[in-house]
N, C-alpha and C positions, 0 to 999 in steps of 0.2 A: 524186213519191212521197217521204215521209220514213220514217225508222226506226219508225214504226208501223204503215206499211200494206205493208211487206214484209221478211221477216227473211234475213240474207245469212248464208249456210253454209258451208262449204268444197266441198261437193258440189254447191251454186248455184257458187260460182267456178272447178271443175273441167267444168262443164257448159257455162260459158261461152267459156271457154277453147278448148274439145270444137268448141263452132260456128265461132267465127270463130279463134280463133290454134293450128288441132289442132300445131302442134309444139311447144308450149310444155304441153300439155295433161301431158304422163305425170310433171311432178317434182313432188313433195311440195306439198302448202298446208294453208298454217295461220295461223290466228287472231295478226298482228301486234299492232295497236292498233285503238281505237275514237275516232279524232277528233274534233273537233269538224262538219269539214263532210264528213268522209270516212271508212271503215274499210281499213283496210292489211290485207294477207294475203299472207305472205312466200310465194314462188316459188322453190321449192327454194334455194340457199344464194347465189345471185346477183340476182336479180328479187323485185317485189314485184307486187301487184295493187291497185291503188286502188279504192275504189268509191265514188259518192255517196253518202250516206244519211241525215241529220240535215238538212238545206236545201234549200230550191229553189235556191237561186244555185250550190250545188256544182258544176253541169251544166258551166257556162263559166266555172267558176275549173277544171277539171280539162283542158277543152280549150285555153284561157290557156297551164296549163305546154307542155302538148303543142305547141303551136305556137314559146315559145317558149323555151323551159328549154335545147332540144339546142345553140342557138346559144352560149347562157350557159356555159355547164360549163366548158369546157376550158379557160376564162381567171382560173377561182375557184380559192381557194388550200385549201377546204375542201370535202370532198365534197357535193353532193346528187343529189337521186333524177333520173335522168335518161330519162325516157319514151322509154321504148323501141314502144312497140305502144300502138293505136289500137283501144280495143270499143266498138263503136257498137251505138245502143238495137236491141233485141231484143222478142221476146214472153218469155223469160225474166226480161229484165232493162230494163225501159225509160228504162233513163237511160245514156249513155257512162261510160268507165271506160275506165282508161287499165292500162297492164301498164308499170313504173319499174326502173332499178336499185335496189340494195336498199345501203342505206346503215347499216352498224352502227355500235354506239354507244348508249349511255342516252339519254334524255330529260333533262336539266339540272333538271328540278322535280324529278326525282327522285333525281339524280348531280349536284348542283350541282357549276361551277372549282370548285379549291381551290388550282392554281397559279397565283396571282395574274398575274404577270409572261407566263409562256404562254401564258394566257388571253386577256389584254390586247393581245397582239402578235397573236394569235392572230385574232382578232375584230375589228384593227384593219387583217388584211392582207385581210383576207375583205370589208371593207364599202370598200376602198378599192380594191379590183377589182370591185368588183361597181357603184360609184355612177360608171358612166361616161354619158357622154349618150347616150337613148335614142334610135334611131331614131325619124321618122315614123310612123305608126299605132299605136306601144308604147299601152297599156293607160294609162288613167288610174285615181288610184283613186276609189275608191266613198266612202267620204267620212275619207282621208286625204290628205296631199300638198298638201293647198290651203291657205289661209291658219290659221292655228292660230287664230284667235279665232272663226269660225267652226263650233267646236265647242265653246263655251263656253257654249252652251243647254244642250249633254247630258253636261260637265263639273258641272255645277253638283247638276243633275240627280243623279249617280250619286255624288256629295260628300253631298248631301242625304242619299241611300237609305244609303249606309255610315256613314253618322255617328248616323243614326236608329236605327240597327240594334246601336250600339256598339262596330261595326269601327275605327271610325279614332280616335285621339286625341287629336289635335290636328288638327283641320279649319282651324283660321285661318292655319296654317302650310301646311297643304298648298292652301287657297285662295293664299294669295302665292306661291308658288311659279308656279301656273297664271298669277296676274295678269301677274307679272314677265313671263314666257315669251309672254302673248299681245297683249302689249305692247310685244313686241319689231319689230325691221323683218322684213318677209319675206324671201325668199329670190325673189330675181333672176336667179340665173344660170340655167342650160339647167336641162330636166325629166332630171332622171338616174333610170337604174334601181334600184328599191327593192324589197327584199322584203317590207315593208309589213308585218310582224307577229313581230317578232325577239321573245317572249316565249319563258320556260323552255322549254312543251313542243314546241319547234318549233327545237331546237336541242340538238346531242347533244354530250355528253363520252366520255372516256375518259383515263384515267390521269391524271386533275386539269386537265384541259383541251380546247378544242373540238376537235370533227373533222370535224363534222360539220352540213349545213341543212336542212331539209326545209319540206313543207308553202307551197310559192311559190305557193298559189289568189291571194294579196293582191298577187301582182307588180303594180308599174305605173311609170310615170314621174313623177316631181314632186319635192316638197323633200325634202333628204338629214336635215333633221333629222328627219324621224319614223326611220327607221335610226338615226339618232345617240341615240337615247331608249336603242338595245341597252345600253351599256355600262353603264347606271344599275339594269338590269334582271338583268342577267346574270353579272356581276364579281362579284370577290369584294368587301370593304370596302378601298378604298385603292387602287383598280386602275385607277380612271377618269382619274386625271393621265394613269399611262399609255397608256392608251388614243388618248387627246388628243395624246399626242408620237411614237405611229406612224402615225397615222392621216394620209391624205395626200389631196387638200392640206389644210390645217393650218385648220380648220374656225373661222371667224370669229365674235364676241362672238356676234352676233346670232345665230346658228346654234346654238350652244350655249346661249341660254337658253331658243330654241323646243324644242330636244330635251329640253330638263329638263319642261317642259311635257306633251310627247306621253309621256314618263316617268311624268310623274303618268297620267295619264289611263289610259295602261295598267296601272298599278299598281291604281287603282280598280278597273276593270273586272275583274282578275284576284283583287281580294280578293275581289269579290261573288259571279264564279265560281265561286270556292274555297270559301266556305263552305254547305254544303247546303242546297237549297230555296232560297239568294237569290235564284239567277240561272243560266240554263244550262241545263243538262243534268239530269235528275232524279240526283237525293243528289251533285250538284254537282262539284268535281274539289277532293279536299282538298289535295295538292299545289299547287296553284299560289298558293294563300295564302301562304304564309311569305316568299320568295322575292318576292312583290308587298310586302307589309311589311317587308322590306329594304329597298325600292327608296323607297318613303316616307322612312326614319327617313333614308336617303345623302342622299336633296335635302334634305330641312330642315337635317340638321344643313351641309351647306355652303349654306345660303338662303345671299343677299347682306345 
């Protein structure tokens, strides 16, 4: 079922709550966010409620975290939501949903860093606890983590539809950048854990700097450069050296010019987002455009 063949309430998520988790039933809920594969609905002033609603695939990226986010937590330097409770499909609601900690803080497309330096430490201690190797049966992804040229059909593709559109302005710069990056070596070492979708709104601030992760459906294991695309994505201008002298271990040539890569890519895919009717979600998400136009003019102007 997607967001048009069932609409989610607070009185649908008090109901649910009602059947299967009645102690959690009696605190407040209310209208969080509306995600892309999920709707958020805060759980009195500690918990949240997840729900499917916009994809089919939401189902098993929401069981994904629940399985395995609880093991994750306690060794990250920055908060995320951590699954507390298990709702399994119902005749109310036929799809799982999961009951999280509740993690405050802005969304970054809409509170972008502005402490550059805080930021950069900030987001360099978080991906360097987080990219350790993954166990056996960890999650692959769905078509991140494997070689970057690889995506170079639906690179081209989404270069085309933005440039046609008048979004981009220099396309043969942000073509080399892609070429650079998917022409580089891959990555050899072990499949490390990745959150697979470090963009603005999936990443929170407070006081000019991060606090905070959310949104781990993309968990999986493979290469660290798609994570390393964050700091091109998310920094303020001038922040990325930094980024690159906390970050630990100390991320080699090749590695860094695949993340400039998965940088662009994300950056497309977020400008087409962003501006209404391209792509997405109907009247689009205008936040995340600027923010993805950042992230363009940082690569080009350091191209090689």
């Amino acid at each position: 079922m997607t967001h048009t063949e069932i609409e989610i309430t607070a009185e649908l998520v008090r109901d649910l709550l009602r059947d299967q988790h009645p102690d959690l039933a009696h605190h407040r809920v209310e209208l969080g966010a509306r995600g892309w594969d999920n709707q958020l609905w805060r759980l009195g002033d500690d918990l949240a409620v997840r729900l499917p609603w916009a994809t089919r695939t939401a189902d098993e990226l929401l069981r994904k975290e629940y399985t395995w986010l609880p093991a994750l937590a306690p060794d990250l330097p920055l908060r995320i939501p951590v699954p507390q409770r298990l709702g399994e499909p119902s005749e109310r609601f036929p799809r799982p949903w999961i009951v999280t900690t509740w993690v405050p803080g802005e969304p970054a497309d809409r509170a972008p860093a502005t402490r550059a330096a805080e930021a950069a430490d900030a987001l360099a201690a978080f991906l360097t606890a987080l990219h350790r190797p993954a166990p056996a049966g960890a999650p692959t992804g769905r078509d991140r983590g494997g070689p970057l040229a690889d995506a170079t059909e639906g690179f081209a593709k989404m270069l085309a539809s933005a440039t046609e559109l008048g979004l981009i302005a220099d396309p043969d710069a942000v073509r080399a950048v892609w070429e650079d990056a998917a022409n580089a070596p891959g990555w050899a070492g072990p499949a490390l854990w990745l959150h697979g979708d470090l963009h603005p709104a999936n990443v929170l601030t407070t006081d000019g700097t991060f606090c905070g992760v959310i949104d781990f459906g993309d968990l999986f294991a493979g290469d660290p450069a798609c994570d390393l695309a964050a700091p091109w994505v998310l920094l303020p201008d001038g922040a990325v050296d930094r980024f690159h002298g906390a970050y630990r271990p100390a991320p080699d040539d090749a590695t860094l010019r695949r993340a400039r890569g998965w940088a662009a890519l994300r950056a497309l895919a977020c400008i087409l987002i962003g501006d209404a009717g391209v792509h997405g979600r109907p009247g689009g998400k205008p936040t995340w455009g600027p923010p993805a136009h950042a992230t363009l003019r940082r690569l080009i102007a350091t191209a090689r």
